[in-house]
Backbone and ligand atoms as CSV (ligand in chain L), in Angstrom:
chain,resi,resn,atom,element,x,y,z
A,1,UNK,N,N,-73.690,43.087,48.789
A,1,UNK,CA,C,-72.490,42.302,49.089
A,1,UNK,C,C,-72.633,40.909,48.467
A,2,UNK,N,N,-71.317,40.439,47.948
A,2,UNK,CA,C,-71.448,39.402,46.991
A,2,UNK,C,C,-71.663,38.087,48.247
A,3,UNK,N,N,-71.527,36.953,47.955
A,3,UNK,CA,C,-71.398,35.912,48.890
A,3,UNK,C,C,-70.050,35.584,49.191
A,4,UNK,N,N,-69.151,36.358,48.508
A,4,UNK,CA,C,-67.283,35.800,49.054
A,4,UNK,C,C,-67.258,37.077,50.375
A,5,UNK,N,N,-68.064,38.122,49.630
A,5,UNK,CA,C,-67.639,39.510,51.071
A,5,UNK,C,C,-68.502,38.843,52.387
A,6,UNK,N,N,-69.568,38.233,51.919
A,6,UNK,CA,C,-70.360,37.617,53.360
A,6,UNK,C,C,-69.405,37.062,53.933
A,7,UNK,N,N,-69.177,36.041,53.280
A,7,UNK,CA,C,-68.331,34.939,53.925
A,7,UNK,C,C,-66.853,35.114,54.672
A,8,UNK,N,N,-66.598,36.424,54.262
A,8,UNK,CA,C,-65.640,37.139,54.616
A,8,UNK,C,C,-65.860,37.820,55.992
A,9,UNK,N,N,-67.167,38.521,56.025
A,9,UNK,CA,C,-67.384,39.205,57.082
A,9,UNK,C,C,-67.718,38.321,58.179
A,10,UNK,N,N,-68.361,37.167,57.681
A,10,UNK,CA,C,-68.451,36.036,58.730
A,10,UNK,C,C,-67.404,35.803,59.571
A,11,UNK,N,N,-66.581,35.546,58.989
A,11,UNK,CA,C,-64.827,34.748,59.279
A,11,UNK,C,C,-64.648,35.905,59.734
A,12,UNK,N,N,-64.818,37.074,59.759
A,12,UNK,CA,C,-64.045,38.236,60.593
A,12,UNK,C,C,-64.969,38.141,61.877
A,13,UNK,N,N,-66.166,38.160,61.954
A,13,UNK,CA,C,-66.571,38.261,62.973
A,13,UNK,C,C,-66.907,37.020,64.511
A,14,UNK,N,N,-66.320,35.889,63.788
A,14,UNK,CA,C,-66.109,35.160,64.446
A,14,UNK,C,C,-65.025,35.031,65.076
A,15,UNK,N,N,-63.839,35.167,64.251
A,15,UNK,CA,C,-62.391,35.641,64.849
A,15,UNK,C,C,-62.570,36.383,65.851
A,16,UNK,N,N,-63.073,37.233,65.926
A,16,UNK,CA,C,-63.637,38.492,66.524
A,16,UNK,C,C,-63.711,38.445,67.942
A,17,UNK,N,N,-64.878,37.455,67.816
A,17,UNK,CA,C,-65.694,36.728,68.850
A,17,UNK,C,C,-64.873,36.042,69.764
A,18,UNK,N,N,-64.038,34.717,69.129
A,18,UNK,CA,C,-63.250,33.725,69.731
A,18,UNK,C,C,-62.212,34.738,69.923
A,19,UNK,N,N,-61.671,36.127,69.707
A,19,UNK,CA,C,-60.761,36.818,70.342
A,19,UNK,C,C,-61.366,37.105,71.836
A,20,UNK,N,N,-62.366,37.816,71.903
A,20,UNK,CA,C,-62.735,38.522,72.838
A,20,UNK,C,C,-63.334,37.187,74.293
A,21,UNK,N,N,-63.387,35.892,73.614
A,21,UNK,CA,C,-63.191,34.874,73.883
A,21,UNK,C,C,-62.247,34.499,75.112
A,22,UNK,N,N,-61.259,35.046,74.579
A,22,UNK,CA,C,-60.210,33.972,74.908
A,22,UNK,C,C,-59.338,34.840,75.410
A,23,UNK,N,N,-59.831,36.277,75.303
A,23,UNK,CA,C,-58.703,37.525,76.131
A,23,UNK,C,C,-59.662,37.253,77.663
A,24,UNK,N,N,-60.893,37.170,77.859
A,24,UNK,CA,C,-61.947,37.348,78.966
A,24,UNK,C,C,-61.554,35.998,79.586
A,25,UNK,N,N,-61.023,34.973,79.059
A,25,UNK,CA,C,-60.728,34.119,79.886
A,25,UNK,C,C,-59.604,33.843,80.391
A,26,UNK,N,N,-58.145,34.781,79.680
A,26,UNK,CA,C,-57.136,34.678,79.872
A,26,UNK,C,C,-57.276,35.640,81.244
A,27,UNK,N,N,-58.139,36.664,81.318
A,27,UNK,CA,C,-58.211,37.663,82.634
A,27,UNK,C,C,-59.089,37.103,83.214
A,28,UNK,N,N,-59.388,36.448,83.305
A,28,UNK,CA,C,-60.209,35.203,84.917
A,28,UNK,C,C,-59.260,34.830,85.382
A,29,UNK,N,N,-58.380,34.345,84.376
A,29,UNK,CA,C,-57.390,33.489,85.055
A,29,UNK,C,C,-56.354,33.846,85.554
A,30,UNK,N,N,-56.224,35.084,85.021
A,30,UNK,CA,C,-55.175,35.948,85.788
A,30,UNK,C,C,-55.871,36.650,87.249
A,31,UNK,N,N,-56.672,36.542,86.951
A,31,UNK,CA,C,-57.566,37.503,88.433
A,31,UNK,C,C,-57.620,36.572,89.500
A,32,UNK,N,N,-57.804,34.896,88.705
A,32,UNK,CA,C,-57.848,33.685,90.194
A,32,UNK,C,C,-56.638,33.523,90.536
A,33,UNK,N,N,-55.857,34.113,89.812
A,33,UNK,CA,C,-53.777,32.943,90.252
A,33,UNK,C,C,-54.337,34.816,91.507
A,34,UNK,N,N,-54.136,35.635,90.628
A,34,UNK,CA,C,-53.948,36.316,91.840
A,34,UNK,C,C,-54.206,36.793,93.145
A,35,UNK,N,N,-55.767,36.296,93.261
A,35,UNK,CA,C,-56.095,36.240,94.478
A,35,UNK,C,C,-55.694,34.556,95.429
A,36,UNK,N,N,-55.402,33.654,94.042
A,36,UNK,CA,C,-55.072,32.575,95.073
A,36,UNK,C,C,-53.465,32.766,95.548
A,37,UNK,N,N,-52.830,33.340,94.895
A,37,UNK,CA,C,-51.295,34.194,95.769
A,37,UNK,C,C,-51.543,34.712,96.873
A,38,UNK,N,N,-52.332,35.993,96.862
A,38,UNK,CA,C,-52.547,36.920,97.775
A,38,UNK,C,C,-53.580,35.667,99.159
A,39,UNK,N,N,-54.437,35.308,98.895
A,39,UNK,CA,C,-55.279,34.397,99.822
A,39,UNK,C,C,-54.291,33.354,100.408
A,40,UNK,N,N,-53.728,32.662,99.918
A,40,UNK,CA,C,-53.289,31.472,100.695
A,40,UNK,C,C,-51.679,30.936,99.664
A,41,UNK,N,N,-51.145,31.996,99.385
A,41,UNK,CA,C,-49.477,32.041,98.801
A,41,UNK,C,C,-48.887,31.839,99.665
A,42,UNK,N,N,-48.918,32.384,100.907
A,42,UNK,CA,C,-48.238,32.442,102.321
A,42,UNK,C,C,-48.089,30.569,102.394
A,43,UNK,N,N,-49.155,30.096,102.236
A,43,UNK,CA,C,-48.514,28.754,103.051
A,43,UNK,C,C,-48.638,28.019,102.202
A,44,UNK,N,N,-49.573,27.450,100.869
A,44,UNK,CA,C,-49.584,27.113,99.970
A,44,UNK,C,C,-48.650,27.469,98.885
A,45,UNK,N,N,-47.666,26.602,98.056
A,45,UNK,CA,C,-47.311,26.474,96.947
A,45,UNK,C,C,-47.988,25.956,95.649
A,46,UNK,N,N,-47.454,26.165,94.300
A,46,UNK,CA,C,-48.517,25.238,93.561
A,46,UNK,C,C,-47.625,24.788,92.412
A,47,UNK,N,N,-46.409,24.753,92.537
A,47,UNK,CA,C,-45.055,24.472,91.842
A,47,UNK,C,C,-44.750,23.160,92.115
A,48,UNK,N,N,-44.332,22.605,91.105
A,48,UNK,CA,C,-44.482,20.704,91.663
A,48,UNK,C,C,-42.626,21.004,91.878
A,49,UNK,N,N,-43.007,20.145,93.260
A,49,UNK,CA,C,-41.190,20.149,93.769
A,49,UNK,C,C,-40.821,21.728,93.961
A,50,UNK,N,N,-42.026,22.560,94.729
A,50,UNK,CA,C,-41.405,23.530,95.657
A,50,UNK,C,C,-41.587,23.023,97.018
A,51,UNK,N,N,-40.505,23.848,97.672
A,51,UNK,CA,C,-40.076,23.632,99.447
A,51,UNK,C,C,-41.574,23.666,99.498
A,52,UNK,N,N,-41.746,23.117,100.500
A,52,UNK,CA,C,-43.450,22.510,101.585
A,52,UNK,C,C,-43.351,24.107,102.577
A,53,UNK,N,N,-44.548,24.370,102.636
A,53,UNK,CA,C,-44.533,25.965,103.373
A,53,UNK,C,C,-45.549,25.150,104.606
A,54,UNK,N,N,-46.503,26.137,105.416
A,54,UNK,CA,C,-47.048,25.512,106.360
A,54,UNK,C,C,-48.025,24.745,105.607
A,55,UNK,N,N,-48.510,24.684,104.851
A,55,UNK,CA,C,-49.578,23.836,104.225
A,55,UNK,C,C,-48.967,23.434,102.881
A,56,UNK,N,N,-49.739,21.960,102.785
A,56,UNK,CA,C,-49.206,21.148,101.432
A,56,UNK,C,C,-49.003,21.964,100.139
A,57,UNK,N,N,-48.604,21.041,99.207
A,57,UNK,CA,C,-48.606,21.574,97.860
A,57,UNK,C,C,-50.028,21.519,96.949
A,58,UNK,N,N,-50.635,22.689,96.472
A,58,UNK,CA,C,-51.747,22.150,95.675
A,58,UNK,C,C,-51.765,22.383,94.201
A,59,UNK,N,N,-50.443,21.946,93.716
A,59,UNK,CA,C,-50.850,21.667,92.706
A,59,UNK,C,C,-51.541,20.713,91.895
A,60,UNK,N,N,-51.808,19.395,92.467
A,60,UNK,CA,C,-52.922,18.331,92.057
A,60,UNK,C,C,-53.825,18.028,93.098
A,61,UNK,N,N,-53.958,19.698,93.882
A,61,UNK,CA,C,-55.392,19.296,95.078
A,61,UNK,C,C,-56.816,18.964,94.304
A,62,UNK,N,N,-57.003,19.559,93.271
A,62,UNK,CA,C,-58.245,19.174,92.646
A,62,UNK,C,C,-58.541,18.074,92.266
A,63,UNK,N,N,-59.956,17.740,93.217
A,63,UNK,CA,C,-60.432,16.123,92.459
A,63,UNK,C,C,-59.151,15.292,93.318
A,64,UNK,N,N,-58.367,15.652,94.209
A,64,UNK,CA,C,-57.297,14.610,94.803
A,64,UNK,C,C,-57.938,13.974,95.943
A,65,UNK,N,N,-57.961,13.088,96.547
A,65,UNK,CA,C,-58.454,12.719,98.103
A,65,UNK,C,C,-57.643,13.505,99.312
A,66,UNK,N,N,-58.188,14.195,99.782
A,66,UNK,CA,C,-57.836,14.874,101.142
A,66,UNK,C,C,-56.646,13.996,101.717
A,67,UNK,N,N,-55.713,14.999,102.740
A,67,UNK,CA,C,-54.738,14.404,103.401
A,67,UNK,C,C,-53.940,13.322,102.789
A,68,UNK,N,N,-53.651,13.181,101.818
A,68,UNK,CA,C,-53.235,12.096,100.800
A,68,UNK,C,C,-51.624,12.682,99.956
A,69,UNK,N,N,-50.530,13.490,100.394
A,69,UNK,CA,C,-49.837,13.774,99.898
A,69,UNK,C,C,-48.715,13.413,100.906
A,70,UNK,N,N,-48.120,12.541,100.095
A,70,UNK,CA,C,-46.724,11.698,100.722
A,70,UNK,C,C,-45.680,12.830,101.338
A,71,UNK,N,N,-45.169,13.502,100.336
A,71,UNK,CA,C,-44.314,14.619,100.538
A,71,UNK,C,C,-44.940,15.282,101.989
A,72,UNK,N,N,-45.901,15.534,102.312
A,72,UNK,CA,C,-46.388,16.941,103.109
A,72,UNK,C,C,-46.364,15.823,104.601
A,73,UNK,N,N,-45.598,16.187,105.613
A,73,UNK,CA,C,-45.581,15.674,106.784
A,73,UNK,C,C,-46.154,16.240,108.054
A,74,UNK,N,N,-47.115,17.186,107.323
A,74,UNK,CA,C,-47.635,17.603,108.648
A,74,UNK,C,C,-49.415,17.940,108.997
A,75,UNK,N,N,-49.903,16.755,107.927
A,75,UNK,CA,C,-51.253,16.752,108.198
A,75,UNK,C,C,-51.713,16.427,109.165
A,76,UNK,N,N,-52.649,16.677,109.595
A,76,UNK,CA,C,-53.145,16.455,110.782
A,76,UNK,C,C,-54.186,15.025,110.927
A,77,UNK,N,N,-53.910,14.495,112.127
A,77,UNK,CA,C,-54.596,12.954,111.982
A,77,UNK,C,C,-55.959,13.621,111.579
A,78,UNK,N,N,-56.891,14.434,111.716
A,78,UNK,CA,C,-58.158,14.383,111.516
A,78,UNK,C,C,-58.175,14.768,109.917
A,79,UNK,N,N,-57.463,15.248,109.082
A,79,UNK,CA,C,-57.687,15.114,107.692
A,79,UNK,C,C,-57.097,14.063,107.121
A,80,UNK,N,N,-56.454,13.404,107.680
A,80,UNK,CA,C,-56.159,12.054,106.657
A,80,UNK,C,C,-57.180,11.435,106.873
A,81,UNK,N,N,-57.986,11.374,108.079
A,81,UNK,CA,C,-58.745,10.462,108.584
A,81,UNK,C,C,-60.022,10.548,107.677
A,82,UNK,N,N,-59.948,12.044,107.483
A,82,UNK,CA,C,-61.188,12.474,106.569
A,82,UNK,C,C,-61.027,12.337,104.947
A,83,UNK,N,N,-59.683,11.997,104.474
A,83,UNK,CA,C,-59.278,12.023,103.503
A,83,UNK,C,C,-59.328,9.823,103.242
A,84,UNK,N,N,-58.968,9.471,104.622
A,84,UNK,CA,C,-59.032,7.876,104.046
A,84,UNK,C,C,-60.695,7.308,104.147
A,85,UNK,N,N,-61.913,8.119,105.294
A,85,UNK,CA,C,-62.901,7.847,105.131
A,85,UNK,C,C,-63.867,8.418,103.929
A,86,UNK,N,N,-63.173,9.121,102.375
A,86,UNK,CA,C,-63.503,9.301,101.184
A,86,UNK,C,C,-63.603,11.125,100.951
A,87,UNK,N,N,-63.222,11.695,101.784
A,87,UNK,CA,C,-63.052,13.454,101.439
A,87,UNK,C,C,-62.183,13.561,100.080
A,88,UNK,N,N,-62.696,14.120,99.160
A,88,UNK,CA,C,-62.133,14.532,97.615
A,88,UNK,C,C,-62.689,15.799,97.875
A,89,UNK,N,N,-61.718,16.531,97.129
A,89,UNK,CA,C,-61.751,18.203,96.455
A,89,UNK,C,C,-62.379,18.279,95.779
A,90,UNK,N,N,-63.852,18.126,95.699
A,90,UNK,CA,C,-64.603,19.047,94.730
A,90,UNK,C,C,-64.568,20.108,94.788
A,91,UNK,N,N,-65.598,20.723,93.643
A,91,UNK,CA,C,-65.662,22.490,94.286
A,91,UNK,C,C,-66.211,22.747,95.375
A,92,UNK,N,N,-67.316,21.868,95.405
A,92,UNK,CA,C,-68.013,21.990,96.915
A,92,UNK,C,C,-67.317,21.539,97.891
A,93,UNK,N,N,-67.005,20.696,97.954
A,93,UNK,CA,C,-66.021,20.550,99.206
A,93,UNK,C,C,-64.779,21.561,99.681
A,94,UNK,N,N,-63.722,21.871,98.515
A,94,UNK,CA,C,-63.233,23.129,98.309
A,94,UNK,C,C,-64.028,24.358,99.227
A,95,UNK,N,N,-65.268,24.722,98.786
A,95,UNK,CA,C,-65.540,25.901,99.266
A,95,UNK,C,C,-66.128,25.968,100.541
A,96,UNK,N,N,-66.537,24.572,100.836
A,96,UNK,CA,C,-66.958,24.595,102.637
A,96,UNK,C,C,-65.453,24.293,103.147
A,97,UNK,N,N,-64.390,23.735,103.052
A,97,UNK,CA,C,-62.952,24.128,103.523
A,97,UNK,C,C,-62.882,25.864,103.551
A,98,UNK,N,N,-62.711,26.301,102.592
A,98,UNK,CA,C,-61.923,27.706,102.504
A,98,UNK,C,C,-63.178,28.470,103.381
A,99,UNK,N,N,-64.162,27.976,103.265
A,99,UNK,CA,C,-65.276,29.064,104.420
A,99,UNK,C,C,-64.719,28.576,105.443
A,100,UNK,N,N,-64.465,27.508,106.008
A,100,UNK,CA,C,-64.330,27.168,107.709
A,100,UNK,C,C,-63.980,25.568,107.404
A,101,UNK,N,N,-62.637,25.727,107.266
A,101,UNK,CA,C,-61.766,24.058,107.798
A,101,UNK,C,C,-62.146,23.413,108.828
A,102,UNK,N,N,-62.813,23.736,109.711
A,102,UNK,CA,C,-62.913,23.342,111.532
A,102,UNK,C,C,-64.472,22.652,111.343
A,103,UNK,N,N,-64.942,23.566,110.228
A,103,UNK,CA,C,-66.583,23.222,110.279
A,103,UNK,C,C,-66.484,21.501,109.363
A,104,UNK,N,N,-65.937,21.901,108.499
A,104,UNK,CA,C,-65.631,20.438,107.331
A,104,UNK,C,C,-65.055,19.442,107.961
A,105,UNK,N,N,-64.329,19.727,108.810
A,105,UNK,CA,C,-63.145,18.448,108.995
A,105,UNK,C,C,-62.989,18.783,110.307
A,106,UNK,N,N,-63.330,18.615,111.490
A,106,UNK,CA,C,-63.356,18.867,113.041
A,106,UNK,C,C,-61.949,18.357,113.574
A,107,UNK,N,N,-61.317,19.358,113.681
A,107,UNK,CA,C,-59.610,19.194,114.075
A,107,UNK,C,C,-59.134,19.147,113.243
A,108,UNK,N,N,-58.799,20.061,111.811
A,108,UNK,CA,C,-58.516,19.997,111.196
A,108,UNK,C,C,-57.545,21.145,111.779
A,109,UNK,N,N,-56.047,21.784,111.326
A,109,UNK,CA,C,-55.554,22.620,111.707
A,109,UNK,C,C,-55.322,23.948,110.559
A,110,UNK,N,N,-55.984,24.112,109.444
A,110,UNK,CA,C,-55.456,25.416,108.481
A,110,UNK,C,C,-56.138,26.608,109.122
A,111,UNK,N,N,-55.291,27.264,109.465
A,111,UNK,CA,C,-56.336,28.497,110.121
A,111,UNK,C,C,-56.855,29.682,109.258
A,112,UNK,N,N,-57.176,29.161,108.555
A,112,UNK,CA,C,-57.517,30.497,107.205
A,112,UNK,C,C,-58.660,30.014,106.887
A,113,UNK,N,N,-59.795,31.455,106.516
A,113,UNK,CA,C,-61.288,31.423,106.405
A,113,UNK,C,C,-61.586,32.937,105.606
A,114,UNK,N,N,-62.176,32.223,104.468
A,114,UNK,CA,C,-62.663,33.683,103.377
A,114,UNK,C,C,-63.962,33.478,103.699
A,115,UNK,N,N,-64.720,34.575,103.925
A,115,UNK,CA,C,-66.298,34.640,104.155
A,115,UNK,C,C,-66.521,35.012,102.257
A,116,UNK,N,N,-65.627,35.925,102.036
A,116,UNK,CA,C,-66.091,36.211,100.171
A,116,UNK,C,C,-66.775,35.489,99.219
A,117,UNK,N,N,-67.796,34.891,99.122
A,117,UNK,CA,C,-68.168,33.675,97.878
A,117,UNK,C,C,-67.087,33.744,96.839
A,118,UNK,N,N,-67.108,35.389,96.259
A,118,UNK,CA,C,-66.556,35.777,94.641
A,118,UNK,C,C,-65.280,35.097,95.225
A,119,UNK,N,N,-64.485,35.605,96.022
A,119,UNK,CA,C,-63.137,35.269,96.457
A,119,UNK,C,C,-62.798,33.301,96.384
A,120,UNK,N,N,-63.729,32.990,96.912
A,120,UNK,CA,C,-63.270,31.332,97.016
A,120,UNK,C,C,-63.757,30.915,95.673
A,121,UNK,N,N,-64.657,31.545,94.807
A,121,UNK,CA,C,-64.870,31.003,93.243
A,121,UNK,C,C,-63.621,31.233,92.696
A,122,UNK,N,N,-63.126,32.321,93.175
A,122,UNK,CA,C,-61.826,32.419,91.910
A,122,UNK,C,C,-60.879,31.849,92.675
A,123,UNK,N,N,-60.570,31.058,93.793
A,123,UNK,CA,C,-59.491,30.970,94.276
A,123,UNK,C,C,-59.664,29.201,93.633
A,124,UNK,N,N,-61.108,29.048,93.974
A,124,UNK,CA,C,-61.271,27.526,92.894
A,124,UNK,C,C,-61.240,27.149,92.013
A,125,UNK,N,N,-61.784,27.851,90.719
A,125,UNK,CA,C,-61.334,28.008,89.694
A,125,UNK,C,C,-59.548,28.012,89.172
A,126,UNK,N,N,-59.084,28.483,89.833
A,126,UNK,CA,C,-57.793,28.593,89.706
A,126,UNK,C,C,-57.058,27.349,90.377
A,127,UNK,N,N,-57.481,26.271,91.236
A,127,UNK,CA,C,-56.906,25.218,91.839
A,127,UNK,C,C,-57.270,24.233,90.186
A,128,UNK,N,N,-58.625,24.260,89.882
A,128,UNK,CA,C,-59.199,23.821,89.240
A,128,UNK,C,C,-58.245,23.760,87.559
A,129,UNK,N,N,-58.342,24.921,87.449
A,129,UNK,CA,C,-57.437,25.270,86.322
A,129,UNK,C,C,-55.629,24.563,86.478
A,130,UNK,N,N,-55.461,24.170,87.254
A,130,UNK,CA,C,-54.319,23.245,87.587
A,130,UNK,C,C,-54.536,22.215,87.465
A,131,UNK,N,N,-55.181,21.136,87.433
A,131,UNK,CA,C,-55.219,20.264,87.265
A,131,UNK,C,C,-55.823,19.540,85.873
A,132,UNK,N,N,-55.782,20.654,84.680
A,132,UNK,CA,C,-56.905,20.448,83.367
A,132,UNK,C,C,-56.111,21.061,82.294
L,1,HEC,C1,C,-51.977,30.329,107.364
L,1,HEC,C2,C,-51.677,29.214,106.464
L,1,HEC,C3,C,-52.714,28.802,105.437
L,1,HEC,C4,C,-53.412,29.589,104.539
L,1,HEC,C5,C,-53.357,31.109,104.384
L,1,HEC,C6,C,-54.187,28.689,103.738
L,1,HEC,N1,N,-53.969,27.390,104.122
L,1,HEC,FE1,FE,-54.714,25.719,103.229
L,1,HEC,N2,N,-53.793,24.544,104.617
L,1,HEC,C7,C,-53.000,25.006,105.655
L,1,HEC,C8,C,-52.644,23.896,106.509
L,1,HEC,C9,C,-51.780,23.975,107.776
L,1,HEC,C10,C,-53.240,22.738,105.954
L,1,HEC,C11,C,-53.229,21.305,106.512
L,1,HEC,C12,C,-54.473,21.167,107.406
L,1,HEC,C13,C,-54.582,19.842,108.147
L,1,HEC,O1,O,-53.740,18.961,107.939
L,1,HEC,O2,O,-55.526,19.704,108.955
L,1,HEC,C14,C,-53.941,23.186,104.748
L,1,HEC,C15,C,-54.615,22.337,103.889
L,1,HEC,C16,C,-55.267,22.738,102.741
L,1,HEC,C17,C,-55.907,21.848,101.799
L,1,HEC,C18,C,-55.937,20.330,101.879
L,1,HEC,C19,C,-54.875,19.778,100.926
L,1,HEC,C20,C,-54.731,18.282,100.944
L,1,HEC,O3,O,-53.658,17.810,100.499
L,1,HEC,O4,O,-55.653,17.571,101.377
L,1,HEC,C21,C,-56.449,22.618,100.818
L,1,HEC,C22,C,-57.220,22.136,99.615
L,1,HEC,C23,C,-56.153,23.987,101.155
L,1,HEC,N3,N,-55.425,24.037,102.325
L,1,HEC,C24,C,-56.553,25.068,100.398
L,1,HEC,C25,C,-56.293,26.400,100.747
L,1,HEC,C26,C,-56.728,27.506,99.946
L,1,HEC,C27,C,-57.470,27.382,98.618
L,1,HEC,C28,C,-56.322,28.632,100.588
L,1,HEC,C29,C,-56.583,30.070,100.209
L,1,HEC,C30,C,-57.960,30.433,99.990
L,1,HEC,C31,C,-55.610,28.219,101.794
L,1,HEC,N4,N,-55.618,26.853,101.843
L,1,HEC,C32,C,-55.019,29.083,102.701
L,1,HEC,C33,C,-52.595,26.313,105.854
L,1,HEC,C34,C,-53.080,27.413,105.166
């Protein structure tokens, strides 16, 4: 093979690559919207300027300070409280919420709890992926 067919086969197989790339990440991301629908769609929205369901909007929960959304009128004094004494959405913080709100934030009121690790990675990832 000459050096134009190398260079050829190169460029194909990198294409290749950055295909298989970028289909594997397009299906993460379809696998996190959908378990974060199915997990917490019910009360969560993530549409900027949809109706407020029982829980806020998260579409800029990531990296946001807790209890900190003007629109949402029905936080509870113990997460603002936790949100004005410095609570931010990391992932870690994120995933000790979605294991047990009550344990993170004592009087906190979301009554929803995934024991799943895989389940709250992709449900984070996908908050995550909203805000980037
Ligand atoms: C049955 C309803 C319900 C479900 C299901 C639910 N939540 Fe919530 N969520 C709430 C409520 C109510 C609050 C407000 C809690 C408070 O003020 O103490 C809340 C608050 C939050 C907050 C804090 C937002 C902020 O502005 O500080 C995050 C983050 C969150 N939920 C993530 C999730 C995720 C992720 C899921 C799914 C894995 C989920 N929730 C499932 C009801 C729910």
């Amino acid at each position: 093979m000459g050096p134009k067919a190398r260079v050829a086969v190169y460029v194909a197989l990198l294409g290749a690559a950055a295909g298989q790339l970028s289909t594997s990440w397009a299906a993460d991301l379809e696998a996190a919207k959908a378990q974060f629908l199915k997990s917490c769609g019910t009360c969560h929205t993530v549409e900027k300027g949809a109706p407020v369901r029982q829980g806020p909007n998260l579409a800029t929960a990531f990296g946001r300070k807790a209890g900190s959304l003007e629109e949402f009128p029905k936080y509870s004094d113990a997460l603002k409280r936790a949100g004005a004494g410095g609570l931010v959405w990391t992932e870690d913080k994120l995933d000790q919420w979605i294991t047990n709100a009550g344990l993170l934030v004592p009087g906190a009121t979301m009554p929803y709890r995934q024991a799943d690790p895989d389940k709250r990675k992709l449900v984070i990832e996908y908050l995550k992926s909203l805000t980037q």
